[in-house]
C-alpha positions as CSV (number, residue, x, y, z in Angstrom):
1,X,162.3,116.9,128.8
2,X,160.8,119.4,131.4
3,X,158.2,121.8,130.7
4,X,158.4,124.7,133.4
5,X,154.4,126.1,133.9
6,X,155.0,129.0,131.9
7,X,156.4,127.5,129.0
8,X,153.0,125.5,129.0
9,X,150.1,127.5,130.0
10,X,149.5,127.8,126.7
11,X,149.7,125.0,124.7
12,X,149.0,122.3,127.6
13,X,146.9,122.2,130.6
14,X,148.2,124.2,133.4
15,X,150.3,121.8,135.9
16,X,150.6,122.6,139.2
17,X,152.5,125.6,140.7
18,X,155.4,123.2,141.0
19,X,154.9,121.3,139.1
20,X,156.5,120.2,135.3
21,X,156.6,118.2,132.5
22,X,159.1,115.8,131.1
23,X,160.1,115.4,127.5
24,X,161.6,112.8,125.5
25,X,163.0,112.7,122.0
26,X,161.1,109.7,120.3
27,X,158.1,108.9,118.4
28,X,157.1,108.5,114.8
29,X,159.7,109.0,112.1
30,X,161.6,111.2,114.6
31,X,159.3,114.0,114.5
32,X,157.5,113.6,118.4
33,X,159.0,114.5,121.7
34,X,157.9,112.2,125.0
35,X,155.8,114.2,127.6
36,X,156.2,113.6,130.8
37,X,154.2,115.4,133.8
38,X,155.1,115.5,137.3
39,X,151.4,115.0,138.9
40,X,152.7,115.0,142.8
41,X,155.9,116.7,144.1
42,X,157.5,114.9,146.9
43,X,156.4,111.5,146.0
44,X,158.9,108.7,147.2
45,X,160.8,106.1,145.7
46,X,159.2,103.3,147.6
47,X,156.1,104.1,146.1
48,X,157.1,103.3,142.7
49,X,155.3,105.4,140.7
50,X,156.8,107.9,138.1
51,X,157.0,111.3,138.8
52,X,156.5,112.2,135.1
53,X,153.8,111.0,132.3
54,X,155.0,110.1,129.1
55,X,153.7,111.0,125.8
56,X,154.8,112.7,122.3
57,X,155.1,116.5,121.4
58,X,155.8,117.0,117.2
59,X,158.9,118.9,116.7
60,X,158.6,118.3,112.7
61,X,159.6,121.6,110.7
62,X,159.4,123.3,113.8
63,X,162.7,125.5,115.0
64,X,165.1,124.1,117.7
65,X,168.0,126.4,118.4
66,X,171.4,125.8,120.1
67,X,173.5,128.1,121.7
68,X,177.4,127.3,122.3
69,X,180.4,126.2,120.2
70,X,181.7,123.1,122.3
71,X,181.0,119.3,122.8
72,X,177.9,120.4,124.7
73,X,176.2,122.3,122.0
74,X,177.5,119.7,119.5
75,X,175.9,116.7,121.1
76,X,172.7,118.4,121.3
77,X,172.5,119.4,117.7
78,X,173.2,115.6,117.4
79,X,170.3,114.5,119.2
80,X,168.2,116.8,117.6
81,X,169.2,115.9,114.0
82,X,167.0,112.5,115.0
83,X,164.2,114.6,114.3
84,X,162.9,116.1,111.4
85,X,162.9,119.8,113.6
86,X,165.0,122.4,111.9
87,X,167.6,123.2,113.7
88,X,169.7,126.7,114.3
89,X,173.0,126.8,115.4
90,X,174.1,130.1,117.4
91,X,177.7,129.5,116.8
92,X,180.6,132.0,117.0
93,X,183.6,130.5,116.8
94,X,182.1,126.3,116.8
95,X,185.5,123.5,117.9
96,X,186.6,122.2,114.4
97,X,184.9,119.0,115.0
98,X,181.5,120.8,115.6
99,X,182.1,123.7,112.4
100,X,183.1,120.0,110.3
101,X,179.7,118.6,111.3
102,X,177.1,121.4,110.6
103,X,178.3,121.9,107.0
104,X,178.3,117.9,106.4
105,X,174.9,118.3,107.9
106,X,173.4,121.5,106.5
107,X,173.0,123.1,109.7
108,X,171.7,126.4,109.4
109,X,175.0,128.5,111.3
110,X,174.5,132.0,113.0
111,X,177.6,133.4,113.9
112,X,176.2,136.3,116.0
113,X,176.3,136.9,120.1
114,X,173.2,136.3,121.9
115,X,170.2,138.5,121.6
116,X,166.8,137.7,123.4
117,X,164.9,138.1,119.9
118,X,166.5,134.8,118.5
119,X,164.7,132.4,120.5
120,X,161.2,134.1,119.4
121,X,160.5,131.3,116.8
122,X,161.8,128.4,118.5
123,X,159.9,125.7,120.1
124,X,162.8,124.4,121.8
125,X,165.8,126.4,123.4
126,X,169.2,124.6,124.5
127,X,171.3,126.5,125.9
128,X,175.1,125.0,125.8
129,X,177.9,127.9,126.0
130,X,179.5,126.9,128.7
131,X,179.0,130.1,130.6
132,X,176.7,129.5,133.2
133,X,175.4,133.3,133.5
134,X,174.8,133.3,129.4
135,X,173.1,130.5,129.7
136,X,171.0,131.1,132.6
137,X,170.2,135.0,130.1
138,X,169.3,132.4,126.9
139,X,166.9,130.6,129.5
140,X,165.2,133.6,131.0
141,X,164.5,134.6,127.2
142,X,162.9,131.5,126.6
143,X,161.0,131.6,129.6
144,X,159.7,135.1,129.0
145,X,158.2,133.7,125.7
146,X,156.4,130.8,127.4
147,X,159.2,128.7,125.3
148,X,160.5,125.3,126.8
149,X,164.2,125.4,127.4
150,X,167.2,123.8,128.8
151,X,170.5,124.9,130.6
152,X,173.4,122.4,130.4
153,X,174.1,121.1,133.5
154,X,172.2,123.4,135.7
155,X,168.8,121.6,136.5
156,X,167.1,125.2,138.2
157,X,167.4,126.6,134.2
158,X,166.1,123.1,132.6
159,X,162.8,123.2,131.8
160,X,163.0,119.9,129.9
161,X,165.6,116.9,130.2
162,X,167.6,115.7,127.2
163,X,166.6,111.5,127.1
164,X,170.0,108.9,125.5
165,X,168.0,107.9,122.4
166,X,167.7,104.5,120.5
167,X,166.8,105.3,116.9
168,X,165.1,103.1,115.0
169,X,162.9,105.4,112.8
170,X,159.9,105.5,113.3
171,X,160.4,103.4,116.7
172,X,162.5,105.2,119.2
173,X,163.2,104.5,122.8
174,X,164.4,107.1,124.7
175,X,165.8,106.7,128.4
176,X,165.8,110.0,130.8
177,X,166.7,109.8,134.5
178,X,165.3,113.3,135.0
179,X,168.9,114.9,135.4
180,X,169.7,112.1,138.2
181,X,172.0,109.7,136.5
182,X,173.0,110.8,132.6
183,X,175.9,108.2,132.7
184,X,173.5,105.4,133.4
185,X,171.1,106.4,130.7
186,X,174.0,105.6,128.4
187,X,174.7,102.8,129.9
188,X,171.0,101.5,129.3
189,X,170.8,103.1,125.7
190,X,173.9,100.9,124.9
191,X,171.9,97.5,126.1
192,X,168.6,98.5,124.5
193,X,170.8,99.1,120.8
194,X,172.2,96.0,121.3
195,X,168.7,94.2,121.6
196,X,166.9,96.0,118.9
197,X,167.5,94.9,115.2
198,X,168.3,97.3,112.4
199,X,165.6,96.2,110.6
200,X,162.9,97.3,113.3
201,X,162.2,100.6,111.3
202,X,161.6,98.6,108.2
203,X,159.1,96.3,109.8
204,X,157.3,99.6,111.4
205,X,157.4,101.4,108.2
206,X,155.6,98.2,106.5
207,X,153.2,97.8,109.3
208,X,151.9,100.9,109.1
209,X,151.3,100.3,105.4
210,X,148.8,97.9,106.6
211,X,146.9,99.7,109.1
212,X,144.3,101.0,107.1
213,X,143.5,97.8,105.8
214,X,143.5,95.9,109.0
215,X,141.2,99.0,110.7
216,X,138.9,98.2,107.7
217,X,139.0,94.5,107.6
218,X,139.3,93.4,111.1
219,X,137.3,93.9,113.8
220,X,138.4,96.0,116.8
221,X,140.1,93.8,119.5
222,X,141.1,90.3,119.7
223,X,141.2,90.1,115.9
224,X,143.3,93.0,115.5
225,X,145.8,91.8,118.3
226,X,146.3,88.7,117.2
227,X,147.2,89.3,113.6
228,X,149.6,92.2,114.9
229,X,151.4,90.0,116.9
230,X,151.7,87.4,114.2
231,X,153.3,90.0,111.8
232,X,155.2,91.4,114.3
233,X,156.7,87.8,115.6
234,X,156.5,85.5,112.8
235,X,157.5,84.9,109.1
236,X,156.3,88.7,108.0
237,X,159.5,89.8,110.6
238,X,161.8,87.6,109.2
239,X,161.5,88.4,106.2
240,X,161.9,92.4,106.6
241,X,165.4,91.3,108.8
242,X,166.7,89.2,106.2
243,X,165.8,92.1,103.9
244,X,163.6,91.1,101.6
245,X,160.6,93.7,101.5
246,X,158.6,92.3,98.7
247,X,158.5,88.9,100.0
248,X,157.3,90.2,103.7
249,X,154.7,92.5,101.4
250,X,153.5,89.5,100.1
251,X,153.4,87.3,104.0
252,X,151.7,90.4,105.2
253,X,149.2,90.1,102.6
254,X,148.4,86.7,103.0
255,X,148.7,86.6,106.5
256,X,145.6,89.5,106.4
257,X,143.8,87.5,104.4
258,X,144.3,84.2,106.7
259,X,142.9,86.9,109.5
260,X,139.8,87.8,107.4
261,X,138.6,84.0,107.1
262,X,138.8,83.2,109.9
263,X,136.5,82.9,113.0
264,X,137.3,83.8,116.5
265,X,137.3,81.4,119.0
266,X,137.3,81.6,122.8
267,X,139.5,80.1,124.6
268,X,140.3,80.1,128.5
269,X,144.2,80.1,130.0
270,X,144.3,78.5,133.8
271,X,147.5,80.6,134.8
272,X,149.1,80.2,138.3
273,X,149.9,83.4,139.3
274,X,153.1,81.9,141.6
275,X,153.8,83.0,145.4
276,X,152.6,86.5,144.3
277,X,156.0,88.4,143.3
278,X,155.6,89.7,139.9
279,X,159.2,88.6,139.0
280,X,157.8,84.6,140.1
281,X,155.3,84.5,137.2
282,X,156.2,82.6,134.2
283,X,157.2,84.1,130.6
284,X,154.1,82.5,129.2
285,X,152.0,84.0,132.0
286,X,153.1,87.2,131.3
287,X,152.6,86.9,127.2
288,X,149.2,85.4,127.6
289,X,148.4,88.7,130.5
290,X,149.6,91.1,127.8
291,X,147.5,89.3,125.1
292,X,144.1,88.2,126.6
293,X,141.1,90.3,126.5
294,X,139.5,89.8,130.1
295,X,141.2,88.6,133.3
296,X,139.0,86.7,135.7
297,X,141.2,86.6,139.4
298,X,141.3,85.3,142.8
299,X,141.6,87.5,145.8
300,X,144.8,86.0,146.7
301,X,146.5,87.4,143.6
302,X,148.2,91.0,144.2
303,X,147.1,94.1,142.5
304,X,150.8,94.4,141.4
305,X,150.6,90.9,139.1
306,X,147.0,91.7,138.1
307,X,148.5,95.4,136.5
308,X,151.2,93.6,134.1
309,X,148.1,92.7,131.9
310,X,147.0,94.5,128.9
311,X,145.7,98.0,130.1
312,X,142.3,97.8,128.4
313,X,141.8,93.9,129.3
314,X,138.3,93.4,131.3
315,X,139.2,92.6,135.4
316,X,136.6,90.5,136.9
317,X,137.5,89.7,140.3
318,X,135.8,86.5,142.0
319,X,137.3,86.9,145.1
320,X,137.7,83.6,146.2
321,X,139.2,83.6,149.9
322,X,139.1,81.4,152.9
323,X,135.8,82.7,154.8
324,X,135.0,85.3,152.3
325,X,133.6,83.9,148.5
326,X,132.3,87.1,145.9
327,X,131.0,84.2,143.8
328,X,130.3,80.5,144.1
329,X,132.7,77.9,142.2
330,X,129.8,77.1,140.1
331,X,128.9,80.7,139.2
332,X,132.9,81.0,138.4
333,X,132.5,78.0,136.1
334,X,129.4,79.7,134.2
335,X,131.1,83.0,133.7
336,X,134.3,81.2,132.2
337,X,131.6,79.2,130.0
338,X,130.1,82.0,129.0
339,X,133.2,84.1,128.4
340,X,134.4,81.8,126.0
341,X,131.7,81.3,123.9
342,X,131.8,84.6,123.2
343,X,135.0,84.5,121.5
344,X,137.1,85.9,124.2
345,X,140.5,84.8,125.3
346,X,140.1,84.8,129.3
347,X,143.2,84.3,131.6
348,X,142.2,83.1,134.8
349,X,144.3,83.9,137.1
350,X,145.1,81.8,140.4
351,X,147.1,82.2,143.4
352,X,150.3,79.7,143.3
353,X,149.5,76.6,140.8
354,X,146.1,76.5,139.6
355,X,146.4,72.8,139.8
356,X,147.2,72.6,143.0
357,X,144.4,73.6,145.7
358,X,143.1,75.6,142.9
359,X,140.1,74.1,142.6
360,X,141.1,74.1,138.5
361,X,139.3,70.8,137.9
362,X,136.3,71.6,138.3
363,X,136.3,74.8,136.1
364,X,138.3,72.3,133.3
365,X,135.5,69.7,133.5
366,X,132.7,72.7,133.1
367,X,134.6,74.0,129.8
368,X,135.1,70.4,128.8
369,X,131.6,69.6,128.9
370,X,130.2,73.0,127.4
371,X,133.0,72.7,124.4
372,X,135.2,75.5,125.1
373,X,138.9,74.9,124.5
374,X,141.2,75.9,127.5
375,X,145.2,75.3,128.5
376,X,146.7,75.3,131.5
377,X,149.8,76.7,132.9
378,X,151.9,75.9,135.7
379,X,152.7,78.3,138.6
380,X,155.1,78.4,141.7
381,X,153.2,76.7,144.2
382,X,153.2,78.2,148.0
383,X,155.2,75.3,149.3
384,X,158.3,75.6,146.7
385,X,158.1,79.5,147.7
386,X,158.5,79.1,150.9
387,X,161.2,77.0,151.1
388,X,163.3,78.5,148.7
389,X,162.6,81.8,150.6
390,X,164.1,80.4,153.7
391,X,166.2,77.4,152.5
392,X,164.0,74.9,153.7
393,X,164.8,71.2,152.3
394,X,161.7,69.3,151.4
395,X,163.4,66.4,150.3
396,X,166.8,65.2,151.9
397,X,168.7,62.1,151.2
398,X,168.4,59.1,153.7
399,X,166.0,61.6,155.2
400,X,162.8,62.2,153.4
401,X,162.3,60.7,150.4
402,X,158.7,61.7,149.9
403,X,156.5,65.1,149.9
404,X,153.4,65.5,150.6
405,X,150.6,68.8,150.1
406,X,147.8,68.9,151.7
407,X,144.8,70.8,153.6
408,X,145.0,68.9,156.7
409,X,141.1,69.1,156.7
410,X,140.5,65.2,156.3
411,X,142.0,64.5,159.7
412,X,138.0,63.6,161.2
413,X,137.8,60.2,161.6
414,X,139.1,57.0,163.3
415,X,141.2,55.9,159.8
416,X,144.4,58.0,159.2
417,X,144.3,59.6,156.1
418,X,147.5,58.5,153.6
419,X,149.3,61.6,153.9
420,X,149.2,61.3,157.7
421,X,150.8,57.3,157.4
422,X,153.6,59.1,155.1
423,X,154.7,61.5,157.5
424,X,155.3,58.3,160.5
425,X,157.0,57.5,157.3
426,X,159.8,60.3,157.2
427,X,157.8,62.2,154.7
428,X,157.7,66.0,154.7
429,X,154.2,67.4,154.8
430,X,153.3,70.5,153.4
431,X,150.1,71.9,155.2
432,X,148.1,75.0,153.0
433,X,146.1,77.0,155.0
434,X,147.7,75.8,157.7
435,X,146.8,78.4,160.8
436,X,143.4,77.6,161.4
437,X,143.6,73.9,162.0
438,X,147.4,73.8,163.0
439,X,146.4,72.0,166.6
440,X,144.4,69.2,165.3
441,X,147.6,68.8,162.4
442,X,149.5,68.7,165.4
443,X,147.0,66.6,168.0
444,X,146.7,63.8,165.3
445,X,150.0,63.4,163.9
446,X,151.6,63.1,167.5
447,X,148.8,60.9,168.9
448,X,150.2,58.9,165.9
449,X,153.7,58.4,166.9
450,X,155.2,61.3,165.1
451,X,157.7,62.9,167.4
452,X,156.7,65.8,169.4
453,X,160.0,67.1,168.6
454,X,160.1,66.4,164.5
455,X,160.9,70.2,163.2
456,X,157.9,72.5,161.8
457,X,158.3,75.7,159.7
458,X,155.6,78.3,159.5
459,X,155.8,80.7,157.0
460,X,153.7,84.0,156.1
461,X,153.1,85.4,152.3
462,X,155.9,82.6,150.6
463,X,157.4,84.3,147.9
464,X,156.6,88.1,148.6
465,X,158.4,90.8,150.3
466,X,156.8,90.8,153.5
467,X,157.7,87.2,153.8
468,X,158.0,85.3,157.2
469,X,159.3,82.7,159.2
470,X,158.7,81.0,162.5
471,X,160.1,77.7,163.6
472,X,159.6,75.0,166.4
473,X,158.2,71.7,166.9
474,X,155.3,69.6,166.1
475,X,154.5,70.0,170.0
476,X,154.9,73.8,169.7
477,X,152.5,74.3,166.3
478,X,149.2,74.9,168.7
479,X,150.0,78.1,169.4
480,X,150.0,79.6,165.5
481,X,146.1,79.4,165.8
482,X,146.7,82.4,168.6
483,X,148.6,84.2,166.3
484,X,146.6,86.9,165.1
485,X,149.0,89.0,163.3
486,X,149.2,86.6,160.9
487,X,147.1,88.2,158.4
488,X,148.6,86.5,155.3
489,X,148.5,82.9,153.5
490,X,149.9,80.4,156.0
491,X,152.4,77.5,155.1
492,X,152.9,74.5,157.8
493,X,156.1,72.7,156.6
494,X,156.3,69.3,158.6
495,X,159.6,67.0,159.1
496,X,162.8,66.2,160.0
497,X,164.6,67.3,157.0
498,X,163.0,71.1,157.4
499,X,165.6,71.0,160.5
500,X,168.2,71.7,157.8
501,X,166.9,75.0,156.6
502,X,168.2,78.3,157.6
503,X,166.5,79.4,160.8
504,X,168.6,83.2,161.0
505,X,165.2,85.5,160.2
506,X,163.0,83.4,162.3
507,X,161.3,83.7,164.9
508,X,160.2,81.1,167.8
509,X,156.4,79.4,167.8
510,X,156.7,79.4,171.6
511,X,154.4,76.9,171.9
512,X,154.7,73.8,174.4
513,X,152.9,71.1,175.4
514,X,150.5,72.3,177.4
515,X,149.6,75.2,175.3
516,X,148.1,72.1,172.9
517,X,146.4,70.5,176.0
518,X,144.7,73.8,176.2
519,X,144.0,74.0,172.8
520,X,142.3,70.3,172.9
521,X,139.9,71.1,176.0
522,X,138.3,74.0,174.3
């Protein structure tokens, strides 16, 4: 819902001029309203930041009154009877349907026209006759007693939005669209029922049973989380859906006392962050990011992946980029050392795989050796990004059999390293950090044998938005190290079976031969 200024200046901090807050029916055992507040007028879409703030306003034994006899003022004494507010009806001559259902209910019924003083108690005002210029009177009354109200259908007279509500007392969801799209909050509400059992009341009611005894028991943080999300997830749920409440009383109880007796340890979670797109990182990546009690990330991991941990988790950033290191690898090993000796559960968070360039074994044999237990999981490496982004095969039948990642920074030297020899074999090559040594990649290779002409892909930030593609040949690749746009993580994809990919969003190298002649007298 929307609080106007006046209706707040009193009981909430003073927005802006234009400014407004947004309420939502939900909250504990019915009785809270969701407050939103619009902190910036004008702010667009593509920033993707709410307009409104969200939190919880008590309506319990407090007076909500509706105006109107029709389907309007019906469905909005129907939302409000989700709430333990007491409602009054200003109802004349209510539709049959609407007189059935506020004597079923116990609706307190005033069958009297309007008159300003009826709102004077209220703490909510809906206003639902159907004529707009009595509706827009009930409003002004409101207003002029710095009560929140709402006008059906006519968003200048709303001073709050009316959310679709999921009820699962005392957990609620409640879905507003700020007036935009009220069909499509339906359409959501209906998904969101589906998903959410019956039973989830039951298992809230029960959990809060327990909160006293857990706040005295166990100590705040990782302690606390992890028996939460135990009885939340495991044998303490399943018992409240199957319905027995004694027998999850008695999980709940031993499942404290499990908590109590035992001893925290640290442990540290090697998490490939993927390409960078939030949608790219694994389900366990995200669970362990919404359980873990410090973060410890690379530069190369965006600001938007780093946010879908847990709000009050530590961010240490090591900063770890070509040409620019916050901290040594072996000051990065010391802090995850330390970090989980102290109990903590770290997620260390890498760009891509951490396995992969990621310079993960060498933090796994420091923990090894100091005794602190660690897991790994997998990300989306750059080189799978990229070619799914542009349809690049790696590996093509009677083609290229073989695939190959690599640096390209072992090229010094009169042997040819192995993954050189596989590419004269038909393999592709997959070059990381590919723009600053793309010429000597290229100089070798062809002084090899490899065709001038085999097919090379270049791409910019795989698996992001702002992805990019250029394409050419192995002759052409000298002239990415001129290309100072790039600004982003560079991918060299090498071989003939790249030739297959999808080449309509790219752009030439527009390199030639002689550009990498240049390149090789300087």
């Amino acid at each position: 819902m929307l609080y106007s200024r006046e209706s707040l200046a009193k009981k909430y901090p003073s927005p802006k001029p234009d400014g407004f807050l947004f309420l939502h029916s939900l909250g504990e055992c019915g009785d809270k309203w969701a407050v939103f507040h619009n902190a910036e007028s004008g702010m667009g879409v593509s920033e993707q930041r709410l307009s409104v703030f969200p939190a919880f306003f008590k309506v319990a034994d407090a007076v909500a009154v509706v105006f109107g006899n029709g389907p309007e003022a019906f469905a909005k004494t129907r939302l409000l009877r989700n709430t333990q507010a007491r409602i009054v009806a200003y109802a004349e001559a209510p539709d049959a349907d609407y007189a059935a259902y506020l004597v079923e209910n116990n609706v307190e019924t005033v069958a009297r026209s309007f008159a300003p003083s009826q709102v004077e108690d209220a703490v909510l005002v809906f206003a639902a006759t159907g004529d707009a210029e009595l509706d827009r009177s009930i409003v002004q009354a409101a207003r002029g007693r710095r009560i929140p109200a709402n006008a059906v259908d006519q968003p200048d007279f709303c001073d709050f939005y009316t959310p679709a509500l999921v009820n699962r007392a005392p957990i609620a969801v409640a879905i507003g669209t700020e007036g935009a799209g009220p069909v499509l909050a339906q359409m959501i509400r209906a998904d969101i029922d589906r998903l959410l059992p019956r039973t989830l009341g039951n298992l809230a009611q029960l959990a809060n049973s327990y909160r006293s005894a857990v706040d005295r028991l166990l100590p705040r943080g990782l302690a606390r989380r992890m028996f939460w999300r135990s009885f939340f997830k495991g044998q303490v749920a399943d018992a409240v859906a199957s319905g027995d409440i004694s027998d999850a009383r008695r999980r709940a109880t031993r499942l404290l006392k499990d908590a109590v007796n035992e001893k925290a340890e640290g442990r540290i979670f090697l998490v490939g962050a993927g390409p960078g797109a939030e949608d790219l990182l694994t389900l366990r990546a995200h669970r362990l990011l919404m359980e873990c009690d410090v973060i410890v990330h690379d530069a190369l991991v965006p600001q938007a992946v780093i946010d879908m941990g847990r709000r009050d988790a530590t961010r240490i950033p090591v900063g770890k980029r070509k040409g620019c290191h916050s901290k040594s690898q072996d000051e990065i090993n010391e802090l995850l050392v330390e970090l989980g000796r102290e109990g903590k559960r770290v997620v260390r968070l890498k760009s891509g795989d951490p396995l992969v360039f990621g310079r993960a074994g060498e933090e796994m044999a420091a923990l090894r050796e100091a005794g602190v237990a660690y897991e790994v999981v997998p990300g989306i490496t750059s080189a799978l990004a990229a070619a799914a982004d542009f349809e690049l095969p790696l590996t093509l039948r009677g083609v290229a059999s073989s695939l190959v990642f690599t640096t390209g920074h072992d090229l010094h030297g009169e042997t040819l390293p192995d993954w050189a020899r596989l590419a004269l074999s038909g393999a592709t090559v997959a070059v990381y950090m590919g723009r600053s040594n793309a010429a000597s990649v290229a100089s070798r290779l062809m002084a090899s044998g490899l065709s001038e002409d085999t097919t090379v892909a270049v791409v910019e930030n795989a698996g992001r938005s702002d992805s990019r593609l250029m394409h050419g040949t192995l002759a052409e690749l000298p002239a990415l190290e001129a290309r100072d746009e790039l600004k982003g993580p560079v991918m060299v994809i090498i071989g003939d079976a790249v030739a297959g990919g999808n080449f309509t969003r790219s752009e030439p190298l527009r390199g030639t031969i002689a550009s990498l002649a240049a390149f090789e007298r300087t």
